[in-house]
C-alpha positions in Angstrom: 0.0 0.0 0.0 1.1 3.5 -1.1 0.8 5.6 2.3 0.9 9.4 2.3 2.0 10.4 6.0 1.8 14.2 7.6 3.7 14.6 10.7 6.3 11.6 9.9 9.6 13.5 11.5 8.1 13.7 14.9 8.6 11.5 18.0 5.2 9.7 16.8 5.6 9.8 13.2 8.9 8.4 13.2 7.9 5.2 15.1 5.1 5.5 12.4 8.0 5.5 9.5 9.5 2.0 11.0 6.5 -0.1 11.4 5.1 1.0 7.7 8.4 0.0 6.5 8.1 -2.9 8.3 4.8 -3.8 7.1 6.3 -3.3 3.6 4.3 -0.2 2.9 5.6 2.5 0.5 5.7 5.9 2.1 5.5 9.4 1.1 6.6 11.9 3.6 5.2 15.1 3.7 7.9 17.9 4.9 7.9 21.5 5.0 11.7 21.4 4.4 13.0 18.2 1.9 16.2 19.5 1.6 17.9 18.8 5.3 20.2 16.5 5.9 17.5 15.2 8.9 14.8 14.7 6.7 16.5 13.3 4.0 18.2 11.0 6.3 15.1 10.0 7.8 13.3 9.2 4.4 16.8 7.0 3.3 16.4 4.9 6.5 13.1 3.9 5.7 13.3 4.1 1.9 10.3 6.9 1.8 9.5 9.4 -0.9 10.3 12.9 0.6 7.2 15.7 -0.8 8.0 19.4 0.0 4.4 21.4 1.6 2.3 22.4 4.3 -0.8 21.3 5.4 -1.6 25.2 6.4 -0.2 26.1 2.6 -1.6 22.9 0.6 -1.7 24.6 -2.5 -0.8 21.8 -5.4 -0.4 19.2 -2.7 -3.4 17.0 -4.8 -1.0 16.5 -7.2 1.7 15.3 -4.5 -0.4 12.8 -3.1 -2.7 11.0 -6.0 -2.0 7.7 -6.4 -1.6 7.2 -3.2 -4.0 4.5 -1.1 -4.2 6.1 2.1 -3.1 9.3 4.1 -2.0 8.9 7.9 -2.7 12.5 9.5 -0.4 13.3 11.9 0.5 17.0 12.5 -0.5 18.3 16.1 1.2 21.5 18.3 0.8 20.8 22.0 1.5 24.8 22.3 1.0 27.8 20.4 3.3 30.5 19.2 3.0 34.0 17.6 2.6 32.4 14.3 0.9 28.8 14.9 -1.9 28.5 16.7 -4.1 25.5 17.6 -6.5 26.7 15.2 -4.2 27.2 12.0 -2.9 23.5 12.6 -5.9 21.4 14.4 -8.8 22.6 12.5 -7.4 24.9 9.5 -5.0 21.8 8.4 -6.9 19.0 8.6 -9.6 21.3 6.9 -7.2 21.1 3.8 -5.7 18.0 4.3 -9.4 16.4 3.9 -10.1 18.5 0.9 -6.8 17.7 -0.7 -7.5 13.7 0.1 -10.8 14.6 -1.6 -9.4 16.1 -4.5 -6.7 13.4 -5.1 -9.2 11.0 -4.6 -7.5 9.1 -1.4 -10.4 7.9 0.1 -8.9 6.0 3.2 -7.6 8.7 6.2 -6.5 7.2 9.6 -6.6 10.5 11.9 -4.4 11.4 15.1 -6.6 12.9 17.8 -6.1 13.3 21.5 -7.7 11.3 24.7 -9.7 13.8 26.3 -11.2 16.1 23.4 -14.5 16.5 23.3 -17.2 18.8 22.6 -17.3 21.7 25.4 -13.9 20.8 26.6 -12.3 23.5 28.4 -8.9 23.4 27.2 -8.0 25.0 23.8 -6.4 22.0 22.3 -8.7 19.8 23.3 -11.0 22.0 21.3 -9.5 22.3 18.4 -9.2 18.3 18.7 -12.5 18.1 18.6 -13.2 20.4 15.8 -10.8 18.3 13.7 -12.3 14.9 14.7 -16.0 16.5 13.1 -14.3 17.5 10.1 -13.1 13.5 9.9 -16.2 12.5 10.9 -18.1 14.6 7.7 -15.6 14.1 5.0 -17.6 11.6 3.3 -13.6 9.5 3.4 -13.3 6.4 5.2 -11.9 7.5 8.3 -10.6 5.6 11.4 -9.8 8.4 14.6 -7.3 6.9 17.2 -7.0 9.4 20.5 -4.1 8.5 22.1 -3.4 9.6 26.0 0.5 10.3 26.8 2.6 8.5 24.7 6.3 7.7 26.1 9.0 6.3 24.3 12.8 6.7 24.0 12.3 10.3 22.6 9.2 11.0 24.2 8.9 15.0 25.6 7.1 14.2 28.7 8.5 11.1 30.6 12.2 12.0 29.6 11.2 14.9 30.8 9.9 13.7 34.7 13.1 11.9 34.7 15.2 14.1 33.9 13.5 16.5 37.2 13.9 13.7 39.5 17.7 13.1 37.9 18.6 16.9 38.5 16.1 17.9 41.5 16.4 17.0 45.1 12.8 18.6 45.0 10.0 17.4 42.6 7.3 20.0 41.7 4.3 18.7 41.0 1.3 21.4 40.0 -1.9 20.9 42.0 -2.8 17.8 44.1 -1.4 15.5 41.8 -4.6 13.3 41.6 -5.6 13.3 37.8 -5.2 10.4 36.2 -2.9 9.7 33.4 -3.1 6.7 31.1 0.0 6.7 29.2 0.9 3.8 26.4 3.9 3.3 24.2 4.7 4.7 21.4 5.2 1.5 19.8 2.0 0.3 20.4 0.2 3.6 18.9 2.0 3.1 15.6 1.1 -0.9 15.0 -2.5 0.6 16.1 -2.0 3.2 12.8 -0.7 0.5 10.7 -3.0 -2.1 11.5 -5.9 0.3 10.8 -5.4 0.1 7.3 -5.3 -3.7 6.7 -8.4 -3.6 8.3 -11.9 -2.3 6.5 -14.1 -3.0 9.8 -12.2 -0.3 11.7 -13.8 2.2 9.4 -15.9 4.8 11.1 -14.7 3.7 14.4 -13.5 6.0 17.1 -10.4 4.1 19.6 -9.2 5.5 22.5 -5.0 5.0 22.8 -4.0 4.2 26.4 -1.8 2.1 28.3 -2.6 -1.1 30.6 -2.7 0.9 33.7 -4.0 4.1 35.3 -1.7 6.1 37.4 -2.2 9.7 39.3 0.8 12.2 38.9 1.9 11.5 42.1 2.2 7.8 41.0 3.8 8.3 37.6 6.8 10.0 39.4 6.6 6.8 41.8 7.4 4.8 39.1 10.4 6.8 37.2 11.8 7.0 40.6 11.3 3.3 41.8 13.0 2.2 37.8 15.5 5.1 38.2 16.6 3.6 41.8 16.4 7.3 42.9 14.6 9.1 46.0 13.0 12.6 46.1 11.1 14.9 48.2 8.0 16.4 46.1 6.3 19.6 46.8 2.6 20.4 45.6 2.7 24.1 43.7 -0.6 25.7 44.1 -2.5 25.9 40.7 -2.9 29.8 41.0 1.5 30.0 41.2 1.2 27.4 38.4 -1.0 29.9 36.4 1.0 32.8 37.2 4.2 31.5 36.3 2.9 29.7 32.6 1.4 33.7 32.0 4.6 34.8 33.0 6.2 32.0 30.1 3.8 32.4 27.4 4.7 36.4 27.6 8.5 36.0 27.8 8.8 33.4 24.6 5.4 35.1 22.6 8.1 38.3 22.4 10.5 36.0 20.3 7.9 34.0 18.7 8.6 31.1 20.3 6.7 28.4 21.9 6.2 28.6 25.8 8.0 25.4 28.2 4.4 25.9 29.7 1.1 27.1 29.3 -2.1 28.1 30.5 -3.8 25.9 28.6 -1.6 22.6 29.1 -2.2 23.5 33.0 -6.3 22.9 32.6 -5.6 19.6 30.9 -3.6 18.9 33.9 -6.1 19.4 36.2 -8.6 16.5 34.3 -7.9 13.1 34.2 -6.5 11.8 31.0 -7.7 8.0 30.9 -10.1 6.0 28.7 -11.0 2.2 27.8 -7.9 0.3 26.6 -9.5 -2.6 25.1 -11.0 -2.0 22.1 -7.6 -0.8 20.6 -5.7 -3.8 22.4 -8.3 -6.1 20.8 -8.8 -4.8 17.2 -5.0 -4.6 17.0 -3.1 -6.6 18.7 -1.3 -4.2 21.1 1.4 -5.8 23.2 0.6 -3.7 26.0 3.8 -3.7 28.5 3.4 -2.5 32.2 4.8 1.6 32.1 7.6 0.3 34.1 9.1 -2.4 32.1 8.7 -0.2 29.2 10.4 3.0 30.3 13.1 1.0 31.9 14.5 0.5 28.4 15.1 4.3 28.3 15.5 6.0 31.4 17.7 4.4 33.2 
């Protein structure tokens, strides 16, 4: 199969790359910039077809993708800057990436959304999730949504991340109470989830939540990391309102440079709700190996 990807040279899409090439799939890779070394280095490894665009500037990118038999939608900012917003990317993007499938006449589309959007949700991405998933959902394509919760891996941003605090930091900070729940699953398993969604026509139309084997509170995450790491730390619970203050504080600083903020308002109200959802029917439909969060970041962290 002939599998147009958006998104491919991020931490997900590059797991995404292997397990197509794996599966013996032929891949072309949409980049904004086919000319770096990185790219072009990525799309040798796993013999893909390198197309220059932007989802946000598709003009001509019909002709880029026809012939192809399905289109894996990746892109996704977990923060804003001056000149990308949720909006521009979330809704604006997959706005023209459906019309462009439409157009080129790529009727299969397996979208990336995110565990915990939904319609009234308070936080902006979660939004602008949604708003993207109702797009999907009226495209008249055949259209498989996955909404994964946090994915970790060996280039992950968030669990590197948490160990790398309690590697450095005889304190941990942890915003809030520390109760929500997280759900977080391998990146691994999110890609053969992808993959496998396009060998198989009854996941069409079907919505699957992405999320590990286990349900943990911050407070137990960081138990975890520091029980693989063999490490022990004293952890102190930052009041949301200091939490709010000092993301403001960020988003002002790195908006002045056009930059995106470390942290944000908006990442702080996802914090605050639990990020979990029903594992099974992903597991099921594709196979999902499904490794405890501890024996799978203890390939990494340690």
């Amino acid at each position: 199969m002939r599998v147009f990807v958006t998104g491919g040279t991020g931490f997900v899409g590059r797991e995404m790359l292997w397990r197509l090439s794996e599966a013996g799939h032929q891949v072309r890779l949409l980049t904004r910039d086919a000319g770096s070394d990185p790219h072009r280095q990525l799309a040798y490894r796993f013999r893909a077809e390198l197309v220059e665009g932007s989802i946000t500037a598709p003009r001509g990118l019909a002709d880029r993708i026809r012939g192809c038999d399905a289109i894996i939608h990746l892109v996704g900012i977990i923060a804003e800057s001056k000149h990308t917003t949720f909006q521009q990317v979330h809704v604006e993007g997959t706005r023209a990436i459906v019309q462009v499938a439409r157009e080129a006449g790529v009727r299969r589309f397996v979208h990336m959304s995110a565990l915990g959007t939904r319609p009234n949700a308070r936080a902006r991405y979660h939004q602008t999730k949604w708003e993207a998933e109702e797009l999907v959902r009226e495209s008249g394509l055949d259209w498989t949504i996955f909404r994964p919760s946090v994915v970790y891996g060996r280039d992950d941003g968030f669990v590197n991340l948490l160990a790398k605090i309690c590697r450095l930091s005889p304190v941990i900070p942890i915003f809030g109470p520390g109760t929500n729940k997280l759900q977080p699953i391998a990146v691994e398993d999110v890609a053969r989830a992808f993959v496998g969604a396009l060998e198989q026509p009854e996941c069409i139309g079907k919505t699957y939540d992405l999320c590990g084997p286990e349900v943990f509170t911050m407070d137990q995450l960081y138990d975890v990391i520091l029980r693989v790491t063999k490490r022990h730390r004293l952890r102190a619970h930052l009041p949301m309102a200091l939490a709010r203050l000092q993301a403001g504080g960020l988003e002002w600083a790195t908006g002045l440079v056009g930059k995106q903020s470390p942290l944000t308002r908006d990442q702080l109200k996802m914090l605050q709700e639990d990020n979990a959802g029903d594992a099974k029917p992903a597991a099921d439909a594709f196979g999902l190996a499904q490794l405890p969060f501890a024996d799978g970041i203890a390939k990494y962290v340690k």
